[in-house]
C-alpha positions in Angstrom: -8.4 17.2 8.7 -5.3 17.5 7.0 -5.6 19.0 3.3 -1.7 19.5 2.2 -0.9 19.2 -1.2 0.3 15.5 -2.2 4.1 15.3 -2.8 4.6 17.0 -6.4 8.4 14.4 -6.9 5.6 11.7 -6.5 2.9 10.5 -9.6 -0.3 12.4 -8.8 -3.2 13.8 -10.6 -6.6 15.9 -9.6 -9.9 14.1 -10.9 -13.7 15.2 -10.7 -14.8 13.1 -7.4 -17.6 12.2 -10.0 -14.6 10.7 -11.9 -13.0 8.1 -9.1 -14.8 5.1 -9.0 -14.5 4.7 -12.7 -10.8 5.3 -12.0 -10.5 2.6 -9.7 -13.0 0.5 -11.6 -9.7 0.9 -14.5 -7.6 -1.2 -12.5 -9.6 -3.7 -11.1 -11.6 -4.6 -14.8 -9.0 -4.9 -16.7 -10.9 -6.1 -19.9 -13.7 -2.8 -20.1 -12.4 -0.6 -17.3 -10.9 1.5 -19.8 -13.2 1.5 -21.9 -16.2 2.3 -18.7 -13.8 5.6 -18.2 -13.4 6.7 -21.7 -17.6 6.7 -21.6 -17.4 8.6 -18.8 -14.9 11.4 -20.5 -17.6 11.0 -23.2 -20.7 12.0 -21.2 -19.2 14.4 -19.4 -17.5 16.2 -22.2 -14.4 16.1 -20.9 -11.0 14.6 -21.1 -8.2 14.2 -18.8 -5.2 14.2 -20.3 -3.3 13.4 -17.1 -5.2 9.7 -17.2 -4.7 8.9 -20.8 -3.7 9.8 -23.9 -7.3 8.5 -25.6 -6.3 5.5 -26.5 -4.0 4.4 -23.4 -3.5 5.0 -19.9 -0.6 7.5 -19.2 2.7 6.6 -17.3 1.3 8.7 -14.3 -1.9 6.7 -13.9 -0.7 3.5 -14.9 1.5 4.0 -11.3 -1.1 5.0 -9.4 -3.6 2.1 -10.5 -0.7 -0.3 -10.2 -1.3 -0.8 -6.4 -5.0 -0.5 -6.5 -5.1 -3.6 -8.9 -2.9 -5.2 -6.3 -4.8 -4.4 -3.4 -7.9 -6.6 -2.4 -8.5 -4.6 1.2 -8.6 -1.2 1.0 -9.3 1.8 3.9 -11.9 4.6 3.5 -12.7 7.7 6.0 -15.8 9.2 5.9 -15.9 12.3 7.6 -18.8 15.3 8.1 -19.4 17.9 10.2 -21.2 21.2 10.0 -18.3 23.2 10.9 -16.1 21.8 7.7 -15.4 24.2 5.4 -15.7 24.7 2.1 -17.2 21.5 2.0 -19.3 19.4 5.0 -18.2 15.9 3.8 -14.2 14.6 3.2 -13.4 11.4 2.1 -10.3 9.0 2.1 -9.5 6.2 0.4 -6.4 3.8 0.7 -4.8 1.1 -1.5 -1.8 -0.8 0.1 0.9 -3.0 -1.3 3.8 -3.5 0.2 5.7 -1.0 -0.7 3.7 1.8 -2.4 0.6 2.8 -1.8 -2.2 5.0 -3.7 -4.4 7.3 -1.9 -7.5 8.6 -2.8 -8.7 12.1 -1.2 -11.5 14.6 -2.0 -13.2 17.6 -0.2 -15.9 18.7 -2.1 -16.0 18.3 -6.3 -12.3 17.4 -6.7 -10.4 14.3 -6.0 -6.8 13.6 -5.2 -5.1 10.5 -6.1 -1.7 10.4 -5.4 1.1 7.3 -4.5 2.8 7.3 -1.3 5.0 5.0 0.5 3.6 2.1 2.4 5.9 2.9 5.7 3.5 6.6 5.5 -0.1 4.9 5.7 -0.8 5.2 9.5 0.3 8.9 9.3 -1.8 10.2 5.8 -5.1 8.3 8.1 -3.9 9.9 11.4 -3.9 13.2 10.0 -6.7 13.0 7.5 -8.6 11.6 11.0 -10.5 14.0 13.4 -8.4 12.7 16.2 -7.0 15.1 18.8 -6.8 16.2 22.3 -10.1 16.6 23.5 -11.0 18.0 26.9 -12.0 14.9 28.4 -15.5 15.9 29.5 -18.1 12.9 28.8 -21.2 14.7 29.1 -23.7 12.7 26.6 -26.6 10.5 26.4 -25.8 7.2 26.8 -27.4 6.0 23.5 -27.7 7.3 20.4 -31.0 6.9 17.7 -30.0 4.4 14.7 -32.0 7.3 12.3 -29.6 10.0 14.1 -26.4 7.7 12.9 -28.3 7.2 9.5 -28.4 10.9 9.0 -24.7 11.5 9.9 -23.8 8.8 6.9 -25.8 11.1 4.6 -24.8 14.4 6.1 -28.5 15.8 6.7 -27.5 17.7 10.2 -30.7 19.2 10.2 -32.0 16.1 11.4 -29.4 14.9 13.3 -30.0 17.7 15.3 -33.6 17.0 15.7 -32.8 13.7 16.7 -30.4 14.6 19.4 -31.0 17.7 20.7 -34.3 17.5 22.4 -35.7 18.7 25.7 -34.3 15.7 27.4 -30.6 16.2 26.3 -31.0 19.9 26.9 -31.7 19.7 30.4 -29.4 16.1 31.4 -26.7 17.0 28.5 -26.5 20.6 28.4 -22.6 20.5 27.1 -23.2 18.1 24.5 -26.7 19.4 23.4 -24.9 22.8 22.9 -22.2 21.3 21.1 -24.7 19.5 18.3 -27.1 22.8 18.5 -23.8 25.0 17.5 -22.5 22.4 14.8 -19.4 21.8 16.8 -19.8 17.6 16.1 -17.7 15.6 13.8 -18.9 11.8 12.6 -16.4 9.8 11.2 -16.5 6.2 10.0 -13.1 4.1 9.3 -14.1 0.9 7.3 -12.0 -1.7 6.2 -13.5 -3.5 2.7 -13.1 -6.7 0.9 -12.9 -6.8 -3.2 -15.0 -9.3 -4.7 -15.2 -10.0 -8.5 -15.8 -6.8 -9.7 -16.9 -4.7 -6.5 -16.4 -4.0 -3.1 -17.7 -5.5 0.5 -17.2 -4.0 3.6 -15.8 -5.9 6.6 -15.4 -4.1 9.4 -16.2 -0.6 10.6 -14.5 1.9 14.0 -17.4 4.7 13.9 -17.5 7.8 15.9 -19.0 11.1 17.0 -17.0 13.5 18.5 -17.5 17.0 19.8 -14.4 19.5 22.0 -15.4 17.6 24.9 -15.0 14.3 24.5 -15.1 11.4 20.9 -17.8 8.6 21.2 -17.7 5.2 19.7 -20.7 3.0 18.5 -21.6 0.0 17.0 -23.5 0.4 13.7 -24.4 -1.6 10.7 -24.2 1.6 8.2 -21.1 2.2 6.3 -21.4 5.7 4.3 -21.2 6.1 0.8 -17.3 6.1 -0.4 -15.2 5.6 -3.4 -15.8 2.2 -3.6 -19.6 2.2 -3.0 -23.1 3.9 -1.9 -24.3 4.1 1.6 -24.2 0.4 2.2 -24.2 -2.0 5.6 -22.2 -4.7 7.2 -23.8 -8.3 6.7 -22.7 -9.3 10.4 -24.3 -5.8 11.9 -27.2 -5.5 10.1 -29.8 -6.0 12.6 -33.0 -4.3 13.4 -32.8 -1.9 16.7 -34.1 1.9 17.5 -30.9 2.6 19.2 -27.0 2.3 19.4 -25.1 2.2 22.9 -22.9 5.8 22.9 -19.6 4.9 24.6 -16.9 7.5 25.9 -13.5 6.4 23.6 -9.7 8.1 24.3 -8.5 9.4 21.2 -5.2 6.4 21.7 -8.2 4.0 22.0 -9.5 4.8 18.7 -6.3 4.9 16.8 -5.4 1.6 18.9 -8.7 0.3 16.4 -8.0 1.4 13.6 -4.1 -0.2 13.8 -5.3 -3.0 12.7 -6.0 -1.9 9.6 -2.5 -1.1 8.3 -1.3 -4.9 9.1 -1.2 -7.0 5.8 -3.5 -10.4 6.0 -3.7 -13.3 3.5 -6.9 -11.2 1.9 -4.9 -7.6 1.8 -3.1 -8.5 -1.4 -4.0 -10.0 -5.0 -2.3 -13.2 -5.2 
């Protein structure tokens, strides 16, 4: 996952991850989202000076909550894997206009939020994606447990290892058993959400597992916690079932998906 540091001719700050849904919550409640975040400075006991000035939002963050007020469809990643490092978890966020764009990025405690040009979108997801040439080998079960995907979305790998790693998979799927035994296993979920009034609703979801071998799409209800909400589902998905078809997905298949998020709709943009 790529981890550069955001462009430093372009508006940019570095905020407690603890601190970005309030930030967003600033452009998109105009009347108290200021006054939500200078609550939070206040029970935290601390203040950033590169969002405002205590009584007003500084030039910087006024441009990078300009197209997050705009935008009414945003992207998040959600990424873990036991073999991240220094933290297990990474998260994305976009907010598209037309032509600029404010990204939201975090490993661990600290956030990112930087502006970007629109035309750069596709590449900031491709390389903040686990997506690369894999050998090609598609040695794994054929489904996957629902609780297995549920502890992916929270990051507990102990059980996820309990749940896919047992004597079955050890003597059918030796490769891929070995992979998830060693912690060599990404899960990544791409969503696509939908403000509301105040909030956020996911709409659609590309989820996968992938290990050296091979990556692994499959259909699930559960969206992982992000910037714009807590471990959450999607309405049309959520049914009841024990277990999840595990398909073999190309790399270009996957990025082929997740295309159509960068195309602007009637619901992308505030009107």
């Amino acid at each position: 996952m790529n981890t550069n540091t955001p462009n430093p001719n372009r508006p940019a700050i570095v905020i407690p991850t603890t601190f970005a849904r309030s930030f967003i919550s600033v452009a998109i409640n105009p009347h108290n989202g200021f006054e939500e975040w200078q609550h939070v400075e206040t029970r935290a006991g601390r203040h950033l000076s590169e969002v405002s000035t205590g009584s007003s939002l500084t030039p910087t963050a006024q441009a990078l909550l300009a197209p997050i007020a705009a935008c009414t469809g945003p992207i998040t990643l959600y990424s873990c894997s036991p073999a991240y490092t220094p933290d297990a978890t990474r998260k994305l966020c976009v907010f598209q206009t037309k032509d600029h764009s404010t990204v939201l990025r975090s490993v661990g405690d600290t956030t990112h939020v930087y502006l970007i040009d629109t035309e750069e979108v596709p590449h900031v997801v491709l390389a903040n994606s686990p997506l690369c040439t894999r050998e090609g080998d598609n040695d794994a079960p054929h489904h996957i447990f629902d609780d297995a995907i549920r502890a992916m979305s929270h990051a507990n790998f102990e059980q996820v290892q309990r749940l896919l790693v047992d004597s079955t998979a050890q003597d059918k799927y030796r490769n891929f058993a070995s992979y998830i035994q060693n912690g060599l296993w990404e899960y990544t979920a791409w969503t696509r959400w939908r403000r509301t009034a105040t909030t956020y609703a996911p709409t659609s979801s590309v989820t996968a597992l992938s290990t050296p071998a091979s990556s692994y799409r499959f259909e699930t209800p559960i969206v992982p916690e992000s910037y714009l909400s807590s471990t959450t589902s999607l309405p049309s998905k959520a049914v009841n079932r024990q277990y999840a078809p595990l398909e073999p997905c190309y790399e270009t298949l996957l990025w082929c998906l997740l295309a159509a998020y960068f195309n602007f709709t009637p619901h992308t943009l505030k009107r």
